[in-house]
N, CA and C atoms as an extended XYZ file, in Angstrom:
405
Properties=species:S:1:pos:R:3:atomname:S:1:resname:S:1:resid:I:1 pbc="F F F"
N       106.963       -1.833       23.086 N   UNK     1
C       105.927       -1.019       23.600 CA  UNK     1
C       104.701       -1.150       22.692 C   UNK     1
N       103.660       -1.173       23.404 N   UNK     2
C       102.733       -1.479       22.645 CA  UNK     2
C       101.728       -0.409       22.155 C   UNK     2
N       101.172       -0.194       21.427 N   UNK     3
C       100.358        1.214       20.967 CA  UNK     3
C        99.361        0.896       21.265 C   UNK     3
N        98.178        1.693       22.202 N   UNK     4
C        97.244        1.747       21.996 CA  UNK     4
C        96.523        1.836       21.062 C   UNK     4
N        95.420        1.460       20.613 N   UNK     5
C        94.518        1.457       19.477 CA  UNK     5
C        93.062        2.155       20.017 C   UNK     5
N        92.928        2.934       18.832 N   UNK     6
C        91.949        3.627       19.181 CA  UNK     6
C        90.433        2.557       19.097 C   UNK     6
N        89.470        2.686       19.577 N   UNK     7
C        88.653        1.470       19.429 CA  UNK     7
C        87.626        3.185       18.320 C   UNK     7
N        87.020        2.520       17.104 N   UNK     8
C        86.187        3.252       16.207 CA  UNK     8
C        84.858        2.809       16.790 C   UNK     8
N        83.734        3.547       17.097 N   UNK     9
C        82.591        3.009       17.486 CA  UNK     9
C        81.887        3.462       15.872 C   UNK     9
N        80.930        2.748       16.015 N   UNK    10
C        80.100        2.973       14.639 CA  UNK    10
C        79.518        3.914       14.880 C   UNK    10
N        78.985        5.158       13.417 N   UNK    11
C        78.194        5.843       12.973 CA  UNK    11
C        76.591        5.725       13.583 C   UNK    11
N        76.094        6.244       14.642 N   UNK    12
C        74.524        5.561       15.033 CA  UNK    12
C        73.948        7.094       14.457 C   UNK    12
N        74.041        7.856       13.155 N   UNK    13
C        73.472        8.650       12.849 CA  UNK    13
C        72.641        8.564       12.247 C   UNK    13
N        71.231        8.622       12.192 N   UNK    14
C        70.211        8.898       10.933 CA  UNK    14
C        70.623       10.317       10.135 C   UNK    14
N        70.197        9.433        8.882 N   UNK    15
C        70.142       10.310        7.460 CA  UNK    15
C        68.707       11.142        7.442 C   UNK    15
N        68.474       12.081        8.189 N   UNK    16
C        67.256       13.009        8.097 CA  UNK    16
C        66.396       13.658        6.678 C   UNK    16
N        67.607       14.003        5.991 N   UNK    17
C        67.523       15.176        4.667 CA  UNK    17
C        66.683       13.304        3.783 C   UNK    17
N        66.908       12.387        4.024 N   UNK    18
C        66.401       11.189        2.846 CA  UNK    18
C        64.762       11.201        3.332 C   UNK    18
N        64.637       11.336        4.719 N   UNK    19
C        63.289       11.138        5.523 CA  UNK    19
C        62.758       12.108        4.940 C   UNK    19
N        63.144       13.187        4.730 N   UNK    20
C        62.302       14.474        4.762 CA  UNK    20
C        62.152       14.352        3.221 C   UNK    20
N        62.539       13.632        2.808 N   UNK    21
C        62.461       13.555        1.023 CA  UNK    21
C        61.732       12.575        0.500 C   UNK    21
N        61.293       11.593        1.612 N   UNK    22
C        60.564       10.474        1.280 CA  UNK    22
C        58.841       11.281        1.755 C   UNK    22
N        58.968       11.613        2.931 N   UNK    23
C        57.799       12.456        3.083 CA  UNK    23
C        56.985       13.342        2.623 C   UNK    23
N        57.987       14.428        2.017 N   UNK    24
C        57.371       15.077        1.062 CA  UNK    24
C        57.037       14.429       -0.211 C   UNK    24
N        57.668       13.404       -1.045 N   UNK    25
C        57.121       12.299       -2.010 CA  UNK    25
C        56.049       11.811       -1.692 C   UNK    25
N        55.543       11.401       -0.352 N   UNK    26
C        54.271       10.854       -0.062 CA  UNK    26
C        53.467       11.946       -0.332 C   UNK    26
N        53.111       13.041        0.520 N   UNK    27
C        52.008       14.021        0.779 CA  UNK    27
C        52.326       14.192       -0.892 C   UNK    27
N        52.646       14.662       -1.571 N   UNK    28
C        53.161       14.430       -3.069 CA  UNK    28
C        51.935       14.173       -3.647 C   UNK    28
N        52.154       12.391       -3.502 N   UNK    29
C        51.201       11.727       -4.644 CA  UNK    29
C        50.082       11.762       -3.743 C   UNK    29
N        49.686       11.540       -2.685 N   UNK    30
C        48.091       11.862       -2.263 CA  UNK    30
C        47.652       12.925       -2.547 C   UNK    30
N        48.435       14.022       -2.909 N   UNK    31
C        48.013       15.318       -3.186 CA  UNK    31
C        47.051       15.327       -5.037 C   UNK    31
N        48.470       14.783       -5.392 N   UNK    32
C        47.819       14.579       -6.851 CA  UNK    32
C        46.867       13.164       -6.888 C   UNK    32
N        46.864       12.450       -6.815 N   UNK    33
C        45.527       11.391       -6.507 CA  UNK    33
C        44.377       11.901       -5.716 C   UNK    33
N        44.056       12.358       -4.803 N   UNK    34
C        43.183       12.947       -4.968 CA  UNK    34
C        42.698       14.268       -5.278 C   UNK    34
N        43.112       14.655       -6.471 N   UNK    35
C        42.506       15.906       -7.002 CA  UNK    35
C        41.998       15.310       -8.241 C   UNK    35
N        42.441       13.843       -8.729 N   UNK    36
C        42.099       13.044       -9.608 CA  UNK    36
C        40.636       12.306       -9.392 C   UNK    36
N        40.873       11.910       -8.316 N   UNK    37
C        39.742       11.102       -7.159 CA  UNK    37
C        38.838       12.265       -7.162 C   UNK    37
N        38.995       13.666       -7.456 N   UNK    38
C        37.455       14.412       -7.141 CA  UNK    38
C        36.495       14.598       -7.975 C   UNK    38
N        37.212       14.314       -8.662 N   UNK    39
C        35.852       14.562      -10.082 CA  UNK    39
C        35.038       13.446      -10.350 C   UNK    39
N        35.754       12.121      -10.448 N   UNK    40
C        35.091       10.940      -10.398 CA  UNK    40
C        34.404       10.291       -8.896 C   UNK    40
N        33.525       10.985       -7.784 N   UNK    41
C        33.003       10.298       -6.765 CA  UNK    41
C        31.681       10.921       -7.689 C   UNK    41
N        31.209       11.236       -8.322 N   UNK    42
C        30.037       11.132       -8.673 CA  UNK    42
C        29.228       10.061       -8.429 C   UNK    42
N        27.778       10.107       -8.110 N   UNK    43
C        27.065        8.876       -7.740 CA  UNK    43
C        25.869        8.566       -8.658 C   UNK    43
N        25.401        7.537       -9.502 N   UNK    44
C        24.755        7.774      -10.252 CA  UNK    44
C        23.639        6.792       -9.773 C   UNK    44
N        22.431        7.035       -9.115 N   UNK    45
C        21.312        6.490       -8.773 CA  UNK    45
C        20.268        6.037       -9.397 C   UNK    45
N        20.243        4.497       -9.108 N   UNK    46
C        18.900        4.298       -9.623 CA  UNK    46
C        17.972        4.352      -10.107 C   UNK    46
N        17.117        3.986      -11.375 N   UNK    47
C        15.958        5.109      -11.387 CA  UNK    47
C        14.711        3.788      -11.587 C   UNK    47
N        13.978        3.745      -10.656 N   UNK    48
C        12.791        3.360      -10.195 CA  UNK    48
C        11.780        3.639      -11.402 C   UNK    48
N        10.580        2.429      -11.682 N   UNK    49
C         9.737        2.650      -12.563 CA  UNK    49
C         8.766        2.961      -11.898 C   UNK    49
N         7.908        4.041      -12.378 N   UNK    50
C         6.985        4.793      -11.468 CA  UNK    50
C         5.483        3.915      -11.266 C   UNK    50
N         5.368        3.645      -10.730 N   UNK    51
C         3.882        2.595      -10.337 CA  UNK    51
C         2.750        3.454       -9.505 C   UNK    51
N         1.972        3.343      -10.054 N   UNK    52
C         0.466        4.381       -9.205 CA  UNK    52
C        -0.545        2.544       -8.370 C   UNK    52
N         0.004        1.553       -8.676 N   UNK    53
C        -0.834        0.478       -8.181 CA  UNK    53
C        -0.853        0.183       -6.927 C   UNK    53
N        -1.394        1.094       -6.237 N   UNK    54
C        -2.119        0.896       -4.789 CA  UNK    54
C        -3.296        0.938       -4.326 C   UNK    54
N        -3.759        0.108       -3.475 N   UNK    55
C        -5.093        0.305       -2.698 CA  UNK    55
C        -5.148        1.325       -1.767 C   UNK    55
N        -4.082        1.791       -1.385 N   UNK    56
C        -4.312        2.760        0.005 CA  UNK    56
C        -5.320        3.719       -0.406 C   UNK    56
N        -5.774        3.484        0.970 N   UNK    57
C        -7.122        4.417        0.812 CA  UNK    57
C        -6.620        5.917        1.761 C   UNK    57
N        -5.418        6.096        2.278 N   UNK    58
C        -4.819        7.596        3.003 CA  UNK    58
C        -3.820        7.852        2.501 C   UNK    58
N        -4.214        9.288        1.915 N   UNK    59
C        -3.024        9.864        1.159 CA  UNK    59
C        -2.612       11.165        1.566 C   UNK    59
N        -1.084       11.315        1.679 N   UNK    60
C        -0.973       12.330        2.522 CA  UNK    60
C        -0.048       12.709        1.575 C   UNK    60
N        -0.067       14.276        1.507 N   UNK    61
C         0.813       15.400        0.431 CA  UNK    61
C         1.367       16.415        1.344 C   UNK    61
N         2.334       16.384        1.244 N   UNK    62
C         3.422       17.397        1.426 CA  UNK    62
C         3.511       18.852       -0.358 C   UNK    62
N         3.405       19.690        0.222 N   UNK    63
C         3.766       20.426       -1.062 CA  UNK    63
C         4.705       20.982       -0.861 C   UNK    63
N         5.133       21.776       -2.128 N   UNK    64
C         6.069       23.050       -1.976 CA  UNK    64
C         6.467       23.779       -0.779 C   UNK    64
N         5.231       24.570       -0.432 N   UNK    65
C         5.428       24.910        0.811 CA  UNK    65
C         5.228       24.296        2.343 C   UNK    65
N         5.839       23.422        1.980 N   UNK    66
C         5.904       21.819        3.136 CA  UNK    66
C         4.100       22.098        4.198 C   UNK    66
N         3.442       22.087        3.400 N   UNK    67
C         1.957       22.301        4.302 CA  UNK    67
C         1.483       20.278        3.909 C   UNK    67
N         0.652       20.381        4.799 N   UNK    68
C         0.794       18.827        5.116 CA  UNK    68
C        -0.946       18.379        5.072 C   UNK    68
N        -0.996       17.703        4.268 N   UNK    69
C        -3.069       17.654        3.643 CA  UNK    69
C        -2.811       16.054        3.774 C   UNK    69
N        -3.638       15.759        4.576 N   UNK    70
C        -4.234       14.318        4.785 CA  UNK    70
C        -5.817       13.946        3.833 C   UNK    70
N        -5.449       13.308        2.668 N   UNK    71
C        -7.181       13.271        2.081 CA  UNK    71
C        -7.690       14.362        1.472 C   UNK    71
N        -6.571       15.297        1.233 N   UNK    72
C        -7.189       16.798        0.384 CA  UNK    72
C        -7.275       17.770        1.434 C   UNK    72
N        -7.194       17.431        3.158 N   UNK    73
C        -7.585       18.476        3.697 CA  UNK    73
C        -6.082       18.473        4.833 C   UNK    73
N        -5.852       20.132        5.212 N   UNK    74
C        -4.643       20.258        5.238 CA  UNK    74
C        -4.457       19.963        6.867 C   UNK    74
N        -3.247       19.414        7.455 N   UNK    75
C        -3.578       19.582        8.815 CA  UNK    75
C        -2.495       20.241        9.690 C   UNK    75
N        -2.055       20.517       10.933 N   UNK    76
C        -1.805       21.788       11.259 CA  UNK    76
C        -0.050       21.418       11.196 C   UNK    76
N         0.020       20.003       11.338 N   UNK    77
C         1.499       19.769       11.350 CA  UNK    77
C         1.968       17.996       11.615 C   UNK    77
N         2.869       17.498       11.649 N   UNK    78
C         3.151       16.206       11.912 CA  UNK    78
C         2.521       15.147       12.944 C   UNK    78
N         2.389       16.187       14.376 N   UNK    79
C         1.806       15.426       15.488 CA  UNK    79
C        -0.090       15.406       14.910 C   UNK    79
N        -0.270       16.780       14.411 N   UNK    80
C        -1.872       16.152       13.706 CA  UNK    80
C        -2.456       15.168       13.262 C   UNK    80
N        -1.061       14.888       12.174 N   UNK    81
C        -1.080       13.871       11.256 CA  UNK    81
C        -1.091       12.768       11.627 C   UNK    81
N        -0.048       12.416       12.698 N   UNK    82
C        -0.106       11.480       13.433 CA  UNK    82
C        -1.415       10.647       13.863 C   UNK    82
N        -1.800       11.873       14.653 N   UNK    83
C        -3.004       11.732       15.606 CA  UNK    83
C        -4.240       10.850       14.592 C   UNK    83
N        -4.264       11.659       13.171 N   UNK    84
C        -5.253       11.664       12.538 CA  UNK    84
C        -4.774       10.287       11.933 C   UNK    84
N        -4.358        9.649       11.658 N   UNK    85
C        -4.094        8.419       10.896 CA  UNK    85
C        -3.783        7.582       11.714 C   UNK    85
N        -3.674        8.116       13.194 N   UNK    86
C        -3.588        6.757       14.117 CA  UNK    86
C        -5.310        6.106       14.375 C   UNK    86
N        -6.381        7.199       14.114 N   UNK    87
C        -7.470        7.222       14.166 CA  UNK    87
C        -7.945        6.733       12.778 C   UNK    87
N        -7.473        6.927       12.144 N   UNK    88
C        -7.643        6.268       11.000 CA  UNK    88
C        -7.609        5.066       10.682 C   UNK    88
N        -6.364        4.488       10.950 N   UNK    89
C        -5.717        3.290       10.896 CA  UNK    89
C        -6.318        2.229       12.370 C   UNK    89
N        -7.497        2.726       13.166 N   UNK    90
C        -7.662        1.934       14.378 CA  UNK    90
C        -8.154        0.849       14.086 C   UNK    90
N        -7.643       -0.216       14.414 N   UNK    91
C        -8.361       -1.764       14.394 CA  UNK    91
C        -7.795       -2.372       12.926 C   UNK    91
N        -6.944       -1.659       12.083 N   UNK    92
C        -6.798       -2.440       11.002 CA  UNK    92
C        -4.993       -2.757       11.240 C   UNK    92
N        -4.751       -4.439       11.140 N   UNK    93
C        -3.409       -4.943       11.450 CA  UNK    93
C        -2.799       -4.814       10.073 C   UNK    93
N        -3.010       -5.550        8.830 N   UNK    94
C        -2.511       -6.439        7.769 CA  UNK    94
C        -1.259       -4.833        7.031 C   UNK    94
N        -0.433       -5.055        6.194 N   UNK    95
C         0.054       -4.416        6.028 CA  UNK    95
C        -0.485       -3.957        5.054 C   UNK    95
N        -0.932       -4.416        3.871 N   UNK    96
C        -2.292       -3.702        2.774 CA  UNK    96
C        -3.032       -3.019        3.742 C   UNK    96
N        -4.140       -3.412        4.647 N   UNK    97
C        -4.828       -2.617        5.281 CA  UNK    97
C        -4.452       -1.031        5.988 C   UNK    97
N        -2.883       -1.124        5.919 N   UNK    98
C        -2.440        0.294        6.654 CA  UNK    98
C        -1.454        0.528        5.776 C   UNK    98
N        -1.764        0.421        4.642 N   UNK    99
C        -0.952        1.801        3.636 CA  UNK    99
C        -1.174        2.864        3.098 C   UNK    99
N        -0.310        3.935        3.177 N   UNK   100
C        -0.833        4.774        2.854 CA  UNK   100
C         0.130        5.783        1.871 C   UNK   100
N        -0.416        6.333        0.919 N   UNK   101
C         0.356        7.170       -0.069 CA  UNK   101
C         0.878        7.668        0.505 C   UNK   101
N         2.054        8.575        0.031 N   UNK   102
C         2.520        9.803        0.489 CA  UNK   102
C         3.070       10.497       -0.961 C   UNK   102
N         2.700       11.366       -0.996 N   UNK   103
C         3.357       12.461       -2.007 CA  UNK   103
C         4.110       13.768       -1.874 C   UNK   103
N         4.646       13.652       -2.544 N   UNK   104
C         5.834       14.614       -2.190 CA  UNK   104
C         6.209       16.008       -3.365 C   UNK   104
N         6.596       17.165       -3.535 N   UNK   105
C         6.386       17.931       -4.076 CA  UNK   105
C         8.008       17.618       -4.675 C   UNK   105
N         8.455       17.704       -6.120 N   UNK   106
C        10.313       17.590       -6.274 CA  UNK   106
C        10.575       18.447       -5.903 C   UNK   106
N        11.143       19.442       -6.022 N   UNK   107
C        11.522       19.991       -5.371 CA  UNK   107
C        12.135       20.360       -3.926 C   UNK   107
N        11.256       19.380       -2.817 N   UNK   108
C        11.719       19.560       -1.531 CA  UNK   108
C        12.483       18.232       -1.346 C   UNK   108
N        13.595       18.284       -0.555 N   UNK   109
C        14.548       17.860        0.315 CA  UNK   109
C        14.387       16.798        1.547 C   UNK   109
N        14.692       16.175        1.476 N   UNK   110
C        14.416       14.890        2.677 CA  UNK   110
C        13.743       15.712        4.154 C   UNK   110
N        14.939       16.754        4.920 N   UNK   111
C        14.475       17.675        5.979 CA  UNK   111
C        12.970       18.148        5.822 C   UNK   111
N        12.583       18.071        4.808 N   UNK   112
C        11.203       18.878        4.174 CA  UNK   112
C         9.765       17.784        4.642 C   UNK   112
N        10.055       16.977        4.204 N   UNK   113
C         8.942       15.825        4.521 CA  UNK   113
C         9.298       14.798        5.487 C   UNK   113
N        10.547       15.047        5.864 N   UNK   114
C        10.828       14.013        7.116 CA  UNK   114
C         9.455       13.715        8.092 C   UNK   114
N         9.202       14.923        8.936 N   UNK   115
C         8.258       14.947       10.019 CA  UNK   115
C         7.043       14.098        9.299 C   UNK   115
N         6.555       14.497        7.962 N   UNK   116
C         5.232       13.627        7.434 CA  UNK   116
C         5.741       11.904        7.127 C   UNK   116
N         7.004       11.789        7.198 N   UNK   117
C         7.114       10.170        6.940 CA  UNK   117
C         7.322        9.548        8.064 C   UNK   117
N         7.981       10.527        8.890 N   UNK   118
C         8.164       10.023       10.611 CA  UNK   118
C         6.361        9.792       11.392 C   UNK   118
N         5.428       10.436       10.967 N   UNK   119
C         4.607       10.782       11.720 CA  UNK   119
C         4.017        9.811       10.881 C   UNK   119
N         3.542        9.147        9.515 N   UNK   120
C         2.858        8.227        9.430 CA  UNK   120
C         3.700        6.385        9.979 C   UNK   120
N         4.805        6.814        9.928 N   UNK   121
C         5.693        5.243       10.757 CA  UNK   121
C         5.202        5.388       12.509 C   UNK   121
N         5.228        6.459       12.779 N   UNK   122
C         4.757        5.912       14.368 CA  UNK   122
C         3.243        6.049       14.379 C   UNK   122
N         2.660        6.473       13.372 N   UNK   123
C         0.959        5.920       13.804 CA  UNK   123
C         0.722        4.803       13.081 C   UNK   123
N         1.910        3.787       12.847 N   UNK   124
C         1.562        2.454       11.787 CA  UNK   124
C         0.814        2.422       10.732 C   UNK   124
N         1.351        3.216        9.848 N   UNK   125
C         0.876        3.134        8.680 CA  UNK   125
C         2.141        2.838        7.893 C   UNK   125
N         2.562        2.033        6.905 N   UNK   126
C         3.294        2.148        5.463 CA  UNK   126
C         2.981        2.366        4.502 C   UNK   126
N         4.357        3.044        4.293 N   UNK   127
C         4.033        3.701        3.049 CA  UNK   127
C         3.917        3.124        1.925 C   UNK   127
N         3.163        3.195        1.158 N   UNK   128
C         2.992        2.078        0.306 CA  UNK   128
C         3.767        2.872       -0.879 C   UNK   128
N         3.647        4.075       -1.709 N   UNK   129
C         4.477        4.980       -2.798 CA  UNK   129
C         4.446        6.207       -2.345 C   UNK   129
N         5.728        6.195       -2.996 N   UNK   130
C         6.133        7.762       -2.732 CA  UNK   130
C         6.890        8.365       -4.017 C   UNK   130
N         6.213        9.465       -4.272 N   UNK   131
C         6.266        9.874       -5.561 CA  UNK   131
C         5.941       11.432       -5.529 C   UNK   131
N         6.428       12.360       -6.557 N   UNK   132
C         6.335       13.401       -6.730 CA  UNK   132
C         4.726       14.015       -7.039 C   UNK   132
N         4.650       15.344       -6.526 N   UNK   133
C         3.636       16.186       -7.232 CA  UNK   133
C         3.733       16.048       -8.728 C   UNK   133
N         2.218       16.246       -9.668 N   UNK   134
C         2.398       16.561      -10.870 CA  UNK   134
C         2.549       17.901      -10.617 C   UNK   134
N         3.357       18.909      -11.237 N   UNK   135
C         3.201       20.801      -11.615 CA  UNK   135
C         2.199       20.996      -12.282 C   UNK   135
């Protein structure tokens, strides 16, 4: 008589508790790498030698209180400015011929003088320097 034999199928179990131990090891070290990584993204910029050697004959200042003076005299806002240096700038092509200062107060923030650098690029003027108020 013959005995049946049991047939053994293999084990198709995953080991979960090793997964969950490898995972938490990951989030782990990214955790500690970057708390390492935060102190060092510091960015250390450039520093430009200050040059006053321009011909531009239009100079436009932004101050402190972001008020906007074309030539010493103040004007009511960006589209002014525009207006006024597109009139300015009429009939002259060369890129020397349409530069123009711009000055800027330190203190203010890119948002601050945006509109005065936007408003002399669409009435074709470049900027030839851009540089801080003296205090």
């Amino acid at each position: 008589m013959r005995v049946p034999r049991k047939r053994r199928s293999p084990i198709v179990e995953t080991q979960m508790i090793s997964l969950a131990d490898i995972a938490f090891l990951i989030i782990f070290f990214f955790m500690v790498t970057s708390s390492f990584m935060r102190d060092q993204l510091g960015v250390v910029l450039p520093v430009l030698a200050r040059s006053d050697k321009t011909n531009a004959q239009i100079m436009v200042m932004v101050d402190k209180d972001e008020k906007i003076y074309l030539n010493g005299q103040q004007v009511g806002g960006a589209d002014a400015l525009e207006r006024e240096i597109k009139g300015l700038l009429a009939g002259k092509t060369g890129s020397k011929e349409t530069e123009v200062r711009l000055r800027c107060d330190k203190s203010l923030k890119y948002p601050a003088y945006r509109p005065a650098f936007e408003a002399i690029s669409r009435a074709g003027g470049v900027i030839a320097v851009m540089h801080d108020l003296p205090h």
